[in-house]
C-alpha positions as CSV (number, residue, x, y, z in Angstrom):
1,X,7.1,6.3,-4.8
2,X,10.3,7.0,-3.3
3,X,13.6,5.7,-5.3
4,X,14.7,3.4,-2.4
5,X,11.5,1.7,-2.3
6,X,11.4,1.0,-5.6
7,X,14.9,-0.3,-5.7
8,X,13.5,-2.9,-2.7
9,X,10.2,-3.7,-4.8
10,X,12.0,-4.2,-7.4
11,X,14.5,-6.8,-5.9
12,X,11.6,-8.7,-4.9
13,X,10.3,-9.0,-8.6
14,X,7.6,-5.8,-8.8
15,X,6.3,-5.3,-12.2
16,X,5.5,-1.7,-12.2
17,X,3.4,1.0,-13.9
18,X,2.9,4.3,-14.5
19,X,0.0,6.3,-14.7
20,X,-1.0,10.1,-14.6
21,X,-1.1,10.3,-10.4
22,X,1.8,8.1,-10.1
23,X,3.7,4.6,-10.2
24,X,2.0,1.3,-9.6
25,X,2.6,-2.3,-8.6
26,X,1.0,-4.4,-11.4
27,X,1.9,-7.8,-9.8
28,X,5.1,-9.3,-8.6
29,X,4.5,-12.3,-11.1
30,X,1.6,-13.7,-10.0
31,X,-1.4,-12.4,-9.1
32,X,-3.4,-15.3,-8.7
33,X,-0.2,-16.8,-6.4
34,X,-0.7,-13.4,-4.6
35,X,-4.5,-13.2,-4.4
36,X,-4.6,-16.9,-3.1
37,X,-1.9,-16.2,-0.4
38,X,-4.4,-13.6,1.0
39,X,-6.6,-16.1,1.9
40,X,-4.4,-17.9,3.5
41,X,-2.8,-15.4,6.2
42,X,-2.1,-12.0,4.6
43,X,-0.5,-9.8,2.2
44,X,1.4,-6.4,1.9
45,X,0.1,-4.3,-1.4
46,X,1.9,-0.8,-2.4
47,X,-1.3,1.5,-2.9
48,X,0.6,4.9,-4.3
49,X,-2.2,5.8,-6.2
50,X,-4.9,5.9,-3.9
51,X,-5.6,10.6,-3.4
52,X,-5.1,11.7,0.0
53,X,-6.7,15.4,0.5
54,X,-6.2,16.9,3.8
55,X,-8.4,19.4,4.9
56,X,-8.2,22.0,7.6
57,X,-9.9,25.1,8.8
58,X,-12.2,26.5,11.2
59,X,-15.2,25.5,8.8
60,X,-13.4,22.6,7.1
61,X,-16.3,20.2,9.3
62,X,-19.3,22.0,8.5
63,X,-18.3,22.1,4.8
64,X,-17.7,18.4,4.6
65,X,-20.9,17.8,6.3
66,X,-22.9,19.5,3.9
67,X,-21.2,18.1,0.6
68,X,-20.6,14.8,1.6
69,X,-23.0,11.9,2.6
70,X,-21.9,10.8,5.8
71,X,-22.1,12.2,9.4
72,X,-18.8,14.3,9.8
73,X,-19.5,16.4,12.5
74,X,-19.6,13.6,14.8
75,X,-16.3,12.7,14.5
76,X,-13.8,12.3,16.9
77,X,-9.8,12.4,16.9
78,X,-8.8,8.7,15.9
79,X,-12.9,8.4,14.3
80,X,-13.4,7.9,10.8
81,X,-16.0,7.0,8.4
82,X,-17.0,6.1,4.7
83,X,-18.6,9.4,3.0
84,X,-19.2,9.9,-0.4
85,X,-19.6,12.7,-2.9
86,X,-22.4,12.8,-5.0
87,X,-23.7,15.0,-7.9
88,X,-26.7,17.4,-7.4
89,X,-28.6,14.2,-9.4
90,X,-27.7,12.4,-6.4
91,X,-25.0,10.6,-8.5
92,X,-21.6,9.1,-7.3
93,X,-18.5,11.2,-7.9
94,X,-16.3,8.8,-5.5
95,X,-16.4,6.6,-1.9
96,X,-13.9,8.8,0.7
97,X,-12.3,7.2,3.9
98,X,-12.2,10.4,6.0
99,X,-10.1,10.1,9.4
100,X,-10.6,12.7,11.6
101,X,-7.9,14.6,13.4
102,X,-7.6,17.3,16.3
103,X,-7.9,20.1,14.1
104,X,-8.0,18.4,10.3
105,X,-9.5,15.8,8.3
106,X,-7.5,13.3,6.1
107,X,-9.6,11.9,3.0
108,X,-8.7,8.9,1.1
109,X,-10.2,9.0,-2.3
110,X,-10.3,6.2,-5.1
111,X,-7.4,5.3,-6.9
112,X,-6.1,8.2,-9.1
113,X,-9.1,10.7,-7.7
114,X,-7.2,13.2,-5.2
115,X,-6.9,16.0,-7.6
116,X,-10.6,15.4,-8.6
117,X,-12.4,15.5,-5.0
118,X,-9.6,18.3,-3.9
119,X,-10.8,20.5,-6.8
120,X,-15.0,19.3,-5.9
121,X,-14.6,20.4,-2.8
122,X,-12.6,23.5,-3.7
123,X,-15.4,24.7,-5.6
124,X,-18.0,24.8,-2.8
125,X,-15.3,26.9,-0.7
126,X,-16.2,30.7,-0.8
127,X,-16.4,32.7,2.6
128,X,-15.4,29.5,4.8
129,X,-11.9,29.1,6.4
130,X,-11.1,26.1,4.7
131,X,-8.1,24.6,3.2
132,X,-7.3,21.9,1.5
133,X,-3.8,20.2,0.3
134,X,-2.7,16.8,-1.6
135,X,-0.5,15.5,0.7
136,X,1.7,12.7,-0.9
137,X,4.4,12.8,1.6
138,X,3.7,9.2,3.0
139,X,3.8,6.1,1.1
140,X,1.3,3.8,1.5
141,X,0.6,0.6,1.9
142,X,-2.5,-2.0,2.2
143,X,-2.2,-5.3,4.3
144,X,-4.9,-7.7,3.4
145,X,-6.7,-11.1,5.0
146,X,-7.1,-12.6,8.1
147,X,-3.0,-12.5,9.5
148,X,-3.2,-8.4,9.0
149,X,-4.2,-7.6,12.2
150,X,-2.0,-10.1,14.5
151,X,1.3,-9.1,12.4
152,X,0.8,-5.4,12.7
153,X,-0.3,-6.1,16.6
154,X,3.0,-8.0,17.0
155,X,5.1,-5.8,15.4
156,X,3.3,-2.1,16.7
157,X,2.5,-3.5,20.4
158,X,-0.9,-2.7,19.6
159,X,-4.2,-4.7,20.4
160,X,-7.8,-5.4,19.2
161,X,-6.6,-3.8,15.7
162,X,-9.6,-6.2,14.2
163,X,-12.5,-4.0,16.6
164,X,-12.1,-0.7,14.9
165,X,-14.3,0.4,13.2
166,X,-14.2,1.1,9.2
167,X,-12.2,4.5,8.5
168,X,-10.8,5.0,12.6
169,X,-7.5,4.9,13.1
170,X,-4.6,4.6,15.5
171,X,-0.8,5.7,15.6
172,X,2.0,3.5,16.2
173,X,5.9,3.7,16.7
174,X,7.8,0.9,15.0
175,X,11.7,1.1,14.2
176,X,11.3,5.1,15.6
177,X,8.8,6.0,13.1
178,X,5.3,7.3,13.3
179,X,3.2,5.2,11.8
180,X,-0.7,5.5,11.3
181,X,-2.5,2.2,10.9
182,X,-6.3,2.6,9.3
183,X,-9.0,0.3,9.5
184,X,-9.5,-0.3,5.4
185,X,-12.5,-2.5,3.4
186,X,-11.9,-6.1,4.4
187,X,-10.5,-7.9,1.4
188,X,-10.1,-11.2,2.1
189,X,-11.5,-11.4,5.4
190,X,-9.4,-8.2,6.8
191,X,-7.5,-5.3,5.6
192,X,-5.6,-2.0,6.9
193,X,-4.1,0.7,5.4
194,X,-0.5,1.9,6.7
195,X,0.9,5.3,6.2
196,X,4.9,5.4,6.6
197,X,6.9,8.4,6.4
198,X,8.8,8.3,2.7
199,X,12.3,7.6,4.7
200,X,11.4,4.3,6.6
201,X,9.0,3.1,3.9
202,X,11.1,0.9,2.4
203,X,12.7,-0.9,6.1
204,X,8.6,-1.0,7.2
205,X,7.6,-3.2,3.7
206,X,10.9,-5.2,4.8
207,X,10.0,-5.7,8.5
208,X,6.0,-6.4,7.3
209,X,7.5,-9.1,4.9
210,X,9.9,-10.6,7.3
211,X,6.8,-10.9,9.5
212,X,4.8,-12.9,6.9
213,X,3.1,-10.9,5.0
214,X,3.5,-11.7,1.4
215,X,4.1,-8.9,-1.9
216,X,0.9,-8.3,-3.8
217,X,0.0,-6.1,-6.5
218,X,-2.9,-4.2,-7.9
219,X,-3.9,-7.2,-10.0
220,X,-4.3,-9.2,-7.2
221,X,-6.0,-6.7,-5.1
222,X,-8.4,-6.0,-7.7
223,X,-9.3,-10.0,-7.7
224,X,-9.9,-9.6,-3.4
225,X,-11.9,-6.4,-4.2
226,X,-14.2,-8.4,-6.6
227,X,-14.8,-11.4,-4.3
228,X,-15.2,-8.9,-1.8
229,X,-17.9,-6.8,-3.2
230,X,-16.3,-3.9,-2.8
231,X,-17.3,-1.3,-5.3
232,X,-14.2,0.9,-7.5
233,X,-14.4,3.5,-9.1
234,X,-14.8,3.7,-12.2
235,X,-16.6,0.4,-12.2
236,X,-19.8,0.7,-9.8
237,X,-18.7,4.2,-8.2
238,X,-19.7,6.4,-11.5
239,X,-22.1,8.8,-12.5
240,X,-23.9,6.2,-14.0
241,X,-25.3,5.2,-10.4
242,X,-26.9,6.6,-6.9
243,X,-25.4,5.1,-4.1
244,X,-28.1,2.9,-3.1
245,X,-27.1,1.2,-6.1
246,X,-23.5,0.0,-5.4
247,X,-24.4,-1.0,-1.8
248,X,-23.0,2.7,0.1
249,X,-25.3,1.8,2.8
250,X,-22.7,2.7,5.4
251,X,-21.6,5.6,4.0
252,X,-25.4,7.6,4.1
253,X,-26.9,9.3,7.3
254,X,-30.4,9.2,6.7
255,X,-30.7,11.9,9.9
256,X,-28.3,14.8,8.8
257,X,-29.6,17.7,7.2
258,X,-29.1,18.5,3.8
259,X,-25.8,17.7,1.2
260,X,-25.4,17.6,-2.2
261,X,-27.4,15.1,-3.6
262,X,-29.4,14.3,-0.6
263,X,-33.0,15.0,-2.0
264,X,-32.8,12.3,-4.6
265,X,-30.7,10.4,-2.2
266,X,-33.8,10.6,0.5
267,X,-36.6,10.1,-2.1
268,X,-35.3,7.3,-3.4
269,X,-35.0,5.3,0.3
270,X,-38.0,6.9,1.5
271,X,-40.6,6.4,-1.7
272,X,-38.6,2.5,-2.6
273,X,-37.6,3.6,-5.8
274,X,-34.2,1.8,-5.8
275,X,-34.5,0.1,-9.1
276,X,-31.2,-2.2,-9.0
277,X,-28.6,-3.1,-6.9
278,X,-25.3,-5.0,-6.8
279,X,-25.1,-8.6,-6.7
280,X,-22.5,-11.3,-7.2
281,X,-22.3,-13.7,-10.2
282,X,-20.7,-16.7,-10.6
283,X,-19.7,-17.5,-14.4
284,X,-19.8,-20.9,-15.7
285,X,-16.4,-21.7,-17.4
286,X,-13.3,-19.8,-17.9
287,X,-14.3,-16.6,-19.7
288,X,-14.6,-13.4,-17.9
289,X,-17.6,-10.8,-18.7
290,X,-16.3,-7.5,-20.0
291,X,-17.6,-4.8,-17.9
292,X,-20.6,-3.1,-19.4
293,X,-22.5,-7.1,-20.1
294,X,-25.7,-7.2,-19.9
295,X,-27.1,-9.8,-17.7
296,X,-30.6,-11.6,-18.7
297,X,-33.1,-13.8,-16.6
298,X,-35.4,-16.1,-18.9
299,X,-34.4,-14.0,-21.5
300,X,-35.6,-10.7,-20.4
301,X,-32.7,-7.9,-19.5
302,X,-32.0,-7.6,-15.5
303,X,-28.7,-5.9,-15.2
304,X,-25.2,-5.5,-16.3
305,X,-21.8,-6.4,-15.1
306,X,-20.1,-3.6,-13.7
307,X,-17.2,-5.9,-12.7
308,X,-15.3,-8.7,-12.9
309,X,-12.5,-11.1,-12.2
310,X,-11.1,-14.2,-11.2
311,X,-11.7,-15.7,-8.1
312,X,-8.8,-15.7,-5.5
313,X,-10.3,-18.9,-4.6
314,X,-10.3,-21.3,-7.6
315,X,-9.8,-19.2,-10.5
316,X,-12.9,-19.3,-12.1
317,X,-14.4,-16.1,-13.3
318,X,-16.7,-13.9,-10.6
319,X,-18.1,-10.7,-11.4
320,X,-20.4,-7.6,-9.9
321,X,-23.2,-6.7,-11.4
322,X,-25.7,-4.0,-10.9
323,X,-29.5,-6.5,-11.0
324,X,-33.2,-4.9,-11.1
325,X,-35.2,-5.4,-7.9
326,X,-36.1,-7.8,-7.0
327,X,-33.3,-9.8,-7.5
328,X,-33.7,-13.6,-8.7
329,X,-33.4,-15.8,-5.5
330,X,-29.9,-16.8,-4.6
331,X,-28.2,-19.2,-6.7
332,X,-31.1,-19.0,-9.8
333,X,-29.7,-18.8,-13.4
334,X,-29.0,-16.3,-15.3
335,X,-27.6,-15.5,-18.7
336,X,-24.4,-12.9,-19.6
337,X,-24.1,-11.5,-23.0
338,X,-20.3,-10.7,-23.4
339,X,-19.4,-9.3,-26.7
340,X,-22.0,-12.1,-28.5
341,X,-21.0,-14.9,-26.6
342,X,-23.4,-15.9,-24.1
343,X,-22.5,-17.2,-20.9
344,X,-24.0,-19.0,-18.2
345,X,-23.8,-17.9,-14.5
346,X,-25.2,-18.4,-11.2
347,X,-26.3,-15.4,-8.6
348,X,-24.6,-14.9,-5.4
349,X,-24.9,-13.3,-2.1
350,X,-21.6,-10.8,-1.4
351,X,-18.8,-10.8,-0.9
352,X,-18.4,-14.4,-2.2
353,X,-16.3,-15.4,0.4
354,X,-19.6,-15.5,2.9
């Protein structure tokens, strides 16, 4: 994060924090004000941490096509997708957004992942032309819930923002800078990403503020990524899962040829072996499950939470949690062990906001 962008966070009350891959936006005071105001028309959230991996080549396509989970080759300038990395056990290393461009692809890993997935794919390089480069050089910026597309339509002069596509992408000019606008996981209803060059990044927040769009922080956005159902790494993107498991429908072709991971990935669709999958709980009180919980149905194990938070809505604690099949019908009881205490909770169809 560049030092005039911090200066202007920090005048509007940032609480910030550092970690290994970078600084980070905590809050800026209240993340429930913050998460709730998402709901409501839209918010701006710095996202520094997020990896960006370019990667370029003659061969850089049929490399990622045969490591990653996704169709790749398909792509088309301004075309992206969700593709994930997987293990040879058919385990999840992370979820990418991979944007295609004329002659490269841009990959947006998981918070705090770029040097992992640059260094995974690196090691599958040998006699290809591919490389590959972190490429920090933009900030970045998330704009969340349903006023995200008309503010960044009225300010960019572009239109039907809302139609693309997860992962596709368009350029924009706004105050003379290049700007590239990404379709992003919809957290409270809608989201984007925005890339900024580092020397208008700070007069692009301002301008996306002065339009509406109110500060958020990674507190916050982790409350929208809960009630959203969207998995994070970490939580329900681990080695501890296949991808069937978190819900990474839309990120597996079931009609490309081979990847890594893709025999365990195919067996388990094609033989119904999927054990468990994620489903949403509603807790009963004010105490939120630890991570890690195990979840019980008439007293008999079904799952555990993978993660949790309060709702952007009304507070009260939501969580993910990974449930054997079949899962209990909608809205049936369950029970949450969280470090001895046992809580009550109801089951819920994702995201919550449905």
């Amino acid at each position: 994060m560049n030092t005039v962008l911090h200066e202007t966070l920090s005048k509007q009350g940032a609480v910030f924090a550092s970690h290994p891959s970078g600084t980070s936006v905590e809050s800026f005071g209240d993340p429930a004000r913050e998460a709730a105001a998402a709901l409501a028309g839209c918010v701006i959230a710095p996202r520094s941490l997020p990896g960006r991996v370019v990667v370029r080549g003659k061969d850089h396509r049929d490399l990622l096509q045969r490591i990653s989970t996704n169709e790749i080759n398909a792509l088309k300038t301004g075309d992206g997708c969700l593709t994930a990395f997987l293990d040879p056990r058919g385990r999840i290393i992370d979820l990418v957004q991979a944007l295609a461009e004329e002659d490269s692809l841009l990959l947006i890993t998981s918070a705090g992942n770029g040097k992992r997935i640059h260094d995974w794919i690196d090691s599958f390089i040998f006699r290809e032309e591919v490389t590959l480069e972190e490429s920090p050089d933009h900030e970045l910026f998330g704009i969340f819930g349903p006023g995200a597309g008309p503010i960044l339509e009225r300010l960019t002069g572009l239109s039907r923002l809302e139609d693309l596509k997860t992962a596709w992408h368009r350029e924009a000019l706004l105050n003379q800078s290049k700007l590239r606008i990404v379709r992003t996981f919809s957290l409270a209803g809608s989201g984007f990403l925005v890339f900024a060059p580092q020397g208008s990044a700070a007069a692009l927040w301002e301008s996306l503020v002065g339009a509406g769009a109110i500060p958020a922080g990674d507190q916050a956005v982790e409350r929208l990524r809960v009630e959203a159902g969207v998995p994070g790494l970490g939580h329900e993107l681990s080695e501890d899962f296949n991808p069937w498991e978190a819900g990474l429908d839309q990120a597996i072709s079931l009609t490309k040829g081979c990847y890594t991971g893709q025999e365990v990935v195919a067996r388990l669709n094609t033989y119904k072996k999927v054990q468990r999958r994620l489903a949403g709980l509603a807790i009963d009180g004010q105490e939120i499950p630890g991570v890690g919980s195990r979840v019980f149905q008439a007293l008999r194990p079904t799952g555990q939470v993978t993660s949790s938070a309060p709702s952007p809505r009304d507070g009260k604690p939501i969580a993910l949690a990974l449930l054997t099949l079949p899962h209990p019908p909608l809205g049936a009881r369950v029970e949450v062990d969280s470090g001895g205490t046992r809580l009550t909770a109801r089951t819920r169809a994702l995201p919550f906001l449905r």
